[in-house]
N, C-alpha and C positions, 0 to 999 in steps of 0.2 A: 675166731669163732669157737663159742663150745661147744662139742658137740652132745648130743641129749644124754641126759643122765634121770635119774631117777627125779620124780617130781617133786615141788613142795606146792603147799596151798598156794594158790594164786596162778598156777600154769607154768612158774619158772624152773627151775633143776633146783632139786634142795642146795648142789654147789653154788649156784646163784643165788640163791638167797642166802648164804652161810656166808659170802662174797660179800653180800651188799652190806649185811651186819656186821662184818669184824672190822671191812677193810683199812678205815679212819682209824681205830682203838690198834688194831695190827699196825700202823705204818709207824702213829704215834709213840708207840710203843719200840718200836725198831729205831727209831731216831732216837726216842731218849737211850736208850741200851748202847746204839756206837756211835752216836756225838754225832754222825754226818750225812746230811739230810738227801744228799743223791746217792750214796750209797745204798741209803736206807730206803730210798725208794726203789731200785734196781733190784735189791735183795730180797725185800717185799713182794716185788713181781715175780722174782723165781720161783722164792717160798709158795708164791699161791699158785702156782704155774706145778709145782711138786705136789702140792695137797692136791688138785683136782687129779695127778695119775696116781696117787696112792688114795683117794678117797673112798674106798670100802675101809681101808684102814683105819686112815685119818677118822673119819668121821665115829668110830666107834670110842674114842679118847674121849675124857672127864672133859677138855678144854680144846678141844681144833684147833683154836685164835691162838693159845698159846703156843701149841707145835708148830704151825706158823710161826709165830714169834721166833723160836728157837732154830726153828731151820731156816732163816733171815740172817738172825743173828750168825750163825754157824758159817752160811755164806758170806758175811762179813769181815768176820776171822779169815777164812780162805783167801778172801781178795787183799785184806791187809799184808798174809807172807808172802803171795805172791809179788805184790807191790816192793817188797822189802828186798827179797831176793831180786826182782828185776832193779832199783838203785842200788844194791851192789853190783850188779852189772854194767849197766850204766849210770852214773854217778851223776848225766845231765839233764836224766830227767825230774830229779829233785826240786831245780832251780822252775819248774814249770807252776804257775798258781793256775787256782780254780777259780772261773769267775762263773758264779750260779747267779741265774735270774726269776729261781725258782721260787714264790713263797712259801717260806716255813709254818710247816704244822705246830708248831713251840713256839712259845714266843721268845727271842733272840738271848732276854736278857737269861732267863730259865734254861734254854740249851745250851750256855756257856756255864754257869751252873753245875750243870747234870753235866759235863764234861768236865767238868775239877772232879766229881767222885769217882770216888773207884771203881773200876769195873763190875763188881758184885754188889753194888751199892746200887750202879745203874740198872741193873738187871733186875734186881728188884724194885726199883721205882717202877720200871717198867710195865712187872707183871702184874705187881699187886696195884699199883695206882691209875697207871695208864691203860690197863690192860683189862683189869678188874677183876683180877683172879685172886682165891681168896688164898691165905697161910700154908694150905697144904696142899693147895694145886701148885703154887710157888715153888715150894716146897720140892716136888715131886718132878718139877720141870729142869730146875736148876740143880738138882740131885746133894738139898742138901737139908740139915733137919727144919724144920716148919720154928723153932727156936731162933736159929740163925735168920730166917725171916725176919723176924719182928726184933731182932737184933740192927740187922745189917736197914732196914726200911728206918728206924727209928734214926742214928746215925745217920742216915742220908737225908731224913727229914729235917733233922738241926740244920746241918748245911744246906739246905735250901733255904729254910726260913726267911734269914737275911736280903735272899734275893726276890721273895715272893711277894709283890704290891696288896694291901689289903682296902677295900673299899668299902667296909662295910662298917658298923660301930664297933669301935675298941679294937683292940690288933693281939 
């Protein structure tokens, strides 16, 4: 339960409403950025789990959703060397698969996809497509010039193309 916070229109905690708006575009976004979709949602819950005890802070940023986004992501990373470090300890836990019976916010063929591109590739499909942050919120999240944005998004949008189904007239 949360507990009261500052209000927004309609009676809920302005967190709750900032919650009910990002959460989808936030998870979305966390899943294309690290390819894997229960991690992405466990990191996601942290991340918003952290923006609601830093939210005087949080909420004064250009983009919340995206610091969300980034302390997910950031969480992701942590869980991955921890992972890594612990099979070089035990080497048997490698041999273990994951079976999810979770459904994907992406559709299957598109999150394999976005898992061939590079990590700075993802990260910007992320923010600027899935996330819908513009050039220089991008920019300013990923700590890199607003250039390289529309570098690294272009790039990553050829390689998607191929896998993108179109239904509408002309492709």
């Amino acid at each position: 339960m949360i507990p009261p916070g500052p209000t927004a229109p309609g009676g809920a905690t302005e967190f709750e409403a900032f919650y009910a708006d990002s959460k989808d575009r936030v998870l979305r976004a966390v899943v294309a950025s690290t390819g894997d979709v229960h991690d992405a949602e466990e990191c996601t819950a942290e991340a918003f789990v952290r923006a609601y005890s830093r939210w005087a802070e949080v909420r004064g940023r250009a983009a919340p959703a995206a610091w969300v986004v980034r302390t997910a992501v950031n969480l992701h990373i942590d869980r991955y060397r921890h992972h890594q470090r612990t099979l070089r300890l035990l080497p048997s836990l490698s041999q273990q698969d994951r079976v999810s019976d979770v459904p994907l916010p992406i559709e299957p063929c598109l999150l394999e996809a976005l898992r061939a591109l590079p990590e700075r590739q993802r990260q910007v499909v992320a923010l600027r497509v899935l996330l819908g942050l513009s050039g220089e919120q991008t920019a300013l999240e990923l700590g890199i010039t607003a250039g390289s944005v529309g570098t690294h998004l272009h790039r990553a949008l050829a390689a998607l193309r191929p896998h993108v189904t179109t239904t509408g007239e002309g492709a």
